[in-house]
PAMI-961010 format. One line per 4 residues: number of its first residue (from 1); their letters; for each residue x, y, z of N, C-alpha, C. Coordinates in steps of 0.1 Angstrom, whole numbers. Example, Ala and Ser with C-alpha at 12.3 -4.5 7.8 and 13.67 -1.06 7.14 Angstrom:
1 = AS = 132:-57:78:123:-45:78:132:-33:78; 128:-22:71:137:-11:71:129:0:79 $
% end
This chain:
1 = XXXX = -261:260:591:-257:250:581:-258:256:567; -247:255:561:-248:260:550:-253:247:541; -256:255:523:-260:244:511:-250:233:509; -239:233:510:-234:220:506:-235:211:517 $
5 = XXXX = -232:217:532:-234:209:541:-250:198:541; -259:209:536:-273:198:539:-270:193:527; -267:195:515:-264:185:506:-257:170:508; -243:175:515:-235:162:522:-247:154:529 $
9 = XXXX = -254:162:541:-260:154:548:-272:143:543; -274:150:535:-285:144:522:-282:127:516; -268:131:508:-265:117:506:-261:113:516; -255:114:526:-250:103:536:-266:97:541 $
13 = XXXX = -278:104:539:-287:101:548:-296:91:537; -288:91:526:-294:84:512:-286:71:512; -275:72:521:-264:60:520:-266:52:532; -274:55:541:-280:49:555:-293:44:551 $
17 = XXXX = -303:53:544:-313:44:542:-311:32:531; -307:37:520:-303:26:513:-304:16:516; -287:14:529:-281:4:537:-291:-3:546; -304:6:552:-315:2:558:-320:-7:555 $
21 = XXXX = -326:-3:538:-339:-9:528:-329:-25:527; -317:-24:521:-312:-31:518:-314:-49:528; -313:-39:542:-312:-52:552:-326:-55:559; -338:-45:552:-351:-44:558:-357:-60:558 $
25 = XXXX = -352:-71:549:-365:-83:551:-359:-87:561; -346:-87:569:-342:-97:580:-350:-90:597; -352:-77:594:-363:-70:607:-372:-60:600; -385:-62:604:-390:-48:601:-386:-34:607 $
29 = XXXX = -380:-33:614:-374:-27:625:-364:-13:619; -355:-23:610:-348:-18:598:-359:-7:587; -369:-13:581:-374:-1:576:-381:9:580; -386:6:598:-395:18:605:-380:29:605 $
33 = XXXX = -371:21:608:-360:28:612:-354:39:600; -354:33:584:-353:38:575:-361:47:572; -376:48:577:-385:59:572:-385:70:584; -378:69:594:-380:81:605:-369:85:603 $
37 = XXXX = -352:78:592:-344:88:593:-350:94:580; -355:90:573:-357:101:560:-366:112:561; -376:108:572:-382:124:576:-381:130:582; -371:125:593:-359:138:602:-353:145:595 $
41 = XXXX = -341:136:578:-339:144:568:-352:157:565; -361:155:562:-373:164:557:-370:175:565; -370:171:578:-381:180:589:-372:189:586; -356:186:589:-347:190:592:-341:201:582 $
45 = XXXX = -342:196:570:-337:205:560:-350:216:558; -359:216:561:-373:225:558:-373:236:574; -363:235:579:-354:244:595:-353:254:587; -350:267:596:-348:278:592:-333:274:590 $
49 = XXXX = -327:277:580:-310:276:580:-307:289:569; -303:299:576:-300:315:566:-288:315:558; -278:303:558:-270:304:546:-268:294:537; -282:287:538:-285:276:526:-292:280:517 $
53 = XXXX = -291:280:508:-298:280:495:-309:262:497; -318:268:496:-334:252:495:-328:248:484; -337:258:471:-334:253:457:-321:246:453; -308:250:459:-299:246:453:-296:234:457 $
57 = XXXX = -304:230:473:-304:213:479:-314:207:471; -322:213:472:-334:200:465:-330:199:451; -322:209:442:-316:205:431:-304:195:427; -296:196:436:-285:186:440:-292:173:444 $
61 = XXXX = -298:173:453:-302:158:457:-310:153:453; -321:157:441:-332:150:433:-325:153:421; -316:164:414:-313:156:404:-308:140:402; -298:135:408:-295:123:409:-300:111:409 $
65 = XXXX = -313:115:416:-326:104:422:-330:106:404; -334:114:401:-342:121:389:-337:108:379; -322:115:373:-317:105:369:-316:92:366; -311:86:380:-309:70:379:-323:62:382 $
69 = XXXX = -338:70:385:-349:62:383:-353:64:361; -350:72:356:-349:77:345:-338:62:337; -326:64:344:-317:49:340:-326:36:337; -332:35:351:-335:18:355:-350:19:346 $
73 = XXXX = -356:31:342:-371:32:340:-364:28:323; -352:35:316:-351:32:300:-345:18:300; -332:11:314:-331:1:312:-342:-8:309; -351:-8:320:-367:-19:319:-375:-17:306 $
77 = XXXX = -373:-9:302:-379:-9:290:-375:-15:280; -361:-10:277:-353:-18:264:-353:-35:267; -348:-40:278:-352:-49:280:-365:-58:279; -372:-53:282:-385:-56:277:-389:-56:259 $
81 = XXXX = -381:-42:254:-382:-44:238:-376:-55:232; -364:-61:237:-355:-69:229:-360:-84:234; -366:-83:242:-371:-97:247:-384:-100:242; -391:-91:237:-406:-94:231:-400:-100:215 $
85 = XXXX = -409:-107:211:-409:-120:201:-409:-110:189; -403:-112:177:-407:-101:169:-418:-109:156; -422:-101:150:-436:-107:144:-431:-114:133; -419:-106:129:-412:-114:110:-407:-123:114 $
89 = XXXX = -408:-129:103:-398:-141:100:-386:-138:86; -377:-143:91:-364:-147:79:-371:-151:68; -372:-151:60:-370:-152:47:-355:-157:38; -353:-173:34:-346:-175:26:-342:-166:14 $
93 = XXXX = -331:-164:15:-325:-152:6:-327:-155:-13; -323:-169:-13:-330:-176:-30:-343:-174:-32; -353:-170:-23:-368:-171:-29:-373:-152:-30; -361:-145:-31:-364:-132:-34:-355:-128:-47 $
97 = XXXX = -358:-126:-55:-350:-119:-69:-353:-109:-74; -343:-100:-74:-337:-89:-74:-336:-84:-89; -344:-73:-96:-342:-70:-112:-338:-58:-113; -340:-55:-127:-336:-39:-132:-333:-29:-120 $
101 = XXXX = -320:-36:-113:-317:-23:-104:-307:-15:-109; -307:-2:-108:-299:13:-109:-295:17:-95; -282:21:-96:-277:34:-86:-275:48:-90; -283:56:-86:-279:69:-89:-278:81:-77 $
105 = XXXX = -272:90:-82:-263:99:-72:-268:118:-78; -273:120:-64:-277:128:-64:-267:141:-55; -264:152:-61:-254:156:-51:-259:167:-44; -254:165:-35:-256:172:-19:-250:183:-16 $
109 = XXXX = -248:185:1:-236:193:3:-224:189:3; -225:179:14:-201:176:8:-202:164:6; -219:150:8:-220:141:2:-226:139:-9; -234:126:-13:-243:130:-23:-252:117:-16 $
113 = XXXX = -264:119:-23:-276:111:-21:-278:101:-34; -272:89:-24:-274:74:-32:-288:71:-37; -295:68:-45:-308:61:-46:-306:51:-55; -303:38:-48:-311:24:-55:-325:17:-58 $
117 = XXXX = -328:15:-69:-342:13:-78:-340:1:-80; -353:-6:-81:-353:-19:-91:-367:-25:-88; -368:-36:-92:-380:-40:-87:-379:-60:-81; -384:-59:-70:-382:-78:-62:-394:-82:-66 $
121 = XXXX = -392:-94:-68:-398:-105:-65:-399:-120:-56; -404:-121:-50:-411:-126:-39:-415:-142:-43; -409:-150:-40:-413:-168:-39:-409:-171:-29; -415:-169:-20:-417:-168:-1:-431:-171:-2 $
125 = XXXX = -437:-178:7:-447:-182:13:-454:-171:22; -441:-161:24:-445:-148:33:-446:-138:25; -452:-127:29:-455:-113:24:-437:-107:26; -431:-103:16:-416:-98:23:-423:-82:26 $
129 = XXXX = -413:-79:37:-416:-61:44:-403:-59:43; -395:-63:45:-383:-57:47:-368:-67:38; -359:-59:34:-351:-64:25:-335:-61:30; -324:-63:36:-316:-53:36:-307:-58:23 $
133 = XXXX = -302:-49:18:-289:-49:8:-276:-39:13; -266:-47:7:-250:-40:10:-246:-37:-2; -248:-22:-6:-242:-17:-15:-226:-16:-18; -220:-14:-27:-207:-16:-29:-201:-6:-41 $
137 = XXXX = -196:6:-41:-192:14:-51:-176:11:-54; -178:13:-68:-161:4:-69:-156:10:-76; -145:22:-79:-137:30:-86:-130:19:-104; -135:27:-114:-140:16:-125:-118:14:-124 $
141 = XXXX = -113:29:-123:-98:26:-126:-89:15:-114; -94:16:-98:-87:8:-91:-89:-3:-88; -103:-5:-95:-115:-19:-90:-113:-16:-77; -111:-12:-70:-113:-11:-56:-126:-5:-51 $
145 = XXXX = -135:-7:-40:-143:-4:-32:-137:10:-23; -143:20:-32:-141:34:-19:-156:37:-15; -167:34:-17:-175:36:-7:-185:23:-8; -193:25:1:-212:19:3:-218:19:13 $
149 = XXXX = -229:14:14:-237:16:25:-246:1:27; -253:3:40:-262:-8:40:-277:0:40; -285:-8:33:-299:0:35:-311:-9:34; -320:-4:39:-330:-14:43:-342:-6:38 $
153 = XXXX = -349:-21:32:-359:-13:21:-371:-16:28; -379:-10:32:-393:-14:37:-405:-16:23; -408:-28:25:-418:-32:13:-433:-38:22; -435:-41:11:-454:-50:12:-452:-59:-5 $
157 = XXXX = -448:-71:-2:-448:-76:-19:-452:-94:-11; -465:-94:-12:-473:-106:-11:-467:-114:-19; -470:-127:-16:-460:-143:-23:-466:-142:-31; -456:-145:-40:-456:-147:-55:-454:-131:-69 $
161 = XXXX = -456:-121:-60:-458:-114:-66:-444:-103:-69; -443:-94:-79:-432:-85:-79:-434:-70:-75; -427:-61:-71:-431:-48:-65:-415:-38:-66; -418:-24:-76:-408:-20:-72:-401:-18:-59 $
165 = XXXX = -390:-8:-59:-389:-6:-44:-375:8:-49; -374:16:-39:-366:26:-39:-357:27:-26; -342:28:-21:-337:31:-13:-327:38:-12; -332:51:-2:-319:62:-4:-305:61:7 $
169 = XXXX = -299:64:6:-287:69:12:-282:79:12; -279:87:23:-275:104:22:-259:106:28; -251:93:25:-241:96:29:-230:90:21; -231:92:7:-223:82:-1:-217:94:-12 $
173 = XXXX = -198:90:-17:-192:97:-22:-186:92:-37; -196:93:-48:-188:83:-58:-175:91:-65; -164:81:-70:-157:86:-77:-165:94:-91; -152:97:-94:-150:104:-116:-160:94:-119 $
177 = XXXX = -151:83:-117:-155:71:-130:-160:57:-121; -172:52:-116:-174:43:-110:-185:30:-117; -185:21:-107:-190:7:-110:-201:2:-97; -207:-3:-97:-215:-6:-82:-220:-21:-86 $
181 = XXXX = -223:-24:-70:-225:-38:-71:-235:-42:-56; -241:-48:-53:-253:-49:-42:-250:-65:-34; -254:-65:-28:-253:-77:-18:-267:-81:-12; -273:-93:-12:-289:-91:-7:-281:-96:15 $
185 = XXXX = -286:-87:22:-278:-96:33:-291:-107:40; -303:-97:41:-312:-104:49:-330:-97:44; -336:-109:43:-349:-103:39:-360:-109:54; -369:-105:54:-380:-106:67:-392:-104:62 $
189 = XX = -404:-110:65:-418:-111:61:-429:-114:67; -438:-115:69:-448:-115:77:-462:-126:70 $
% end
């Protein structure tokens, strides 16, 4: 028997137990039966067979396994991230005000590096941590919008109080002659 053959025989013998496991709570009978075909598979492929390649079976038929327990192990997880309660709360967008903010442009290699400055203030009941804004660069000759970005400012500015804050962007291209403008979209707090 050559390597692809014990390969073939591999999954087929992965598509029998499966089919086994699957129908194992209507008999036990079904899973004794499932675990003596999988170590006939064993015994079988661990035979002397002189034009198999081992490595290149056990490579072929545990990468796969390897894999799709790797799938179900990041699915279970993410799921589990998106379903845990998160600790912030929303924050009304009127009880944060927004001052002396600047955009400035730092240039790069074929972009430039956005940095918006200013300083918030906080009339939330919560500590704000997080801020996002939608930036907006507006060409002063077409008034039109050729670039911006969204960015999200990570803070600590306990209620009542004001705190600068700084947010960069490394992917923004301003005109000659431009104009900018900001959007608050969502703030969060703790």
């Amino acid at each position: 028997m050559n390597t692809a053959q014990l390969v073939v025989l591999w999954y087929a013998g992965f598509a029998i137990v499966a089919t086994l496991l699957a129908h194992s709570e209507e008999s036990p009978t079904t899973l004794i039966l499932a675990i003596i075909l999988f170590a006939g598979l064993i015994l079988f492929t661990l035979r002397n067979h002189p034009k198999a390649n081992k490595k290149s079976v056990a490579i072929a038929v545990l990468s796969p396994l390897v894999l799709f327990v790797l799938l179900i192990i990041s699915v279970a997880g993410y799921n589990e991230y998106i379903s845990r309660p998160s600790s912030f709360t929303s924050i009304p967008l009127n009880q944060i005000e927004i001052f002396d903010t600047t955009l400035g442009f730092r240039e790069g290699y074929s972009y430039h590096e956005a940095t918006v400055s200013g300083r918030v203030l906080n009339s939330s009941a919560l500590t704000l941590k997080f801020l996002t804004l939608q930036i907006a660069v507006v060409g002063k000759e077409t008034n039109v919008q050729v670039d911006g970005a969204t960015m999200v400012v990570s803070l600590d500015v306990p209620p009542g109080e004001t705190r600068s804050f700084t947010a960069t962007d490394n992917n923004m291209r301003p005109p000659e002659s431009w104009s900018w403008s900001y959007t608050r979209l969502f703030a969060s707090g703790e």
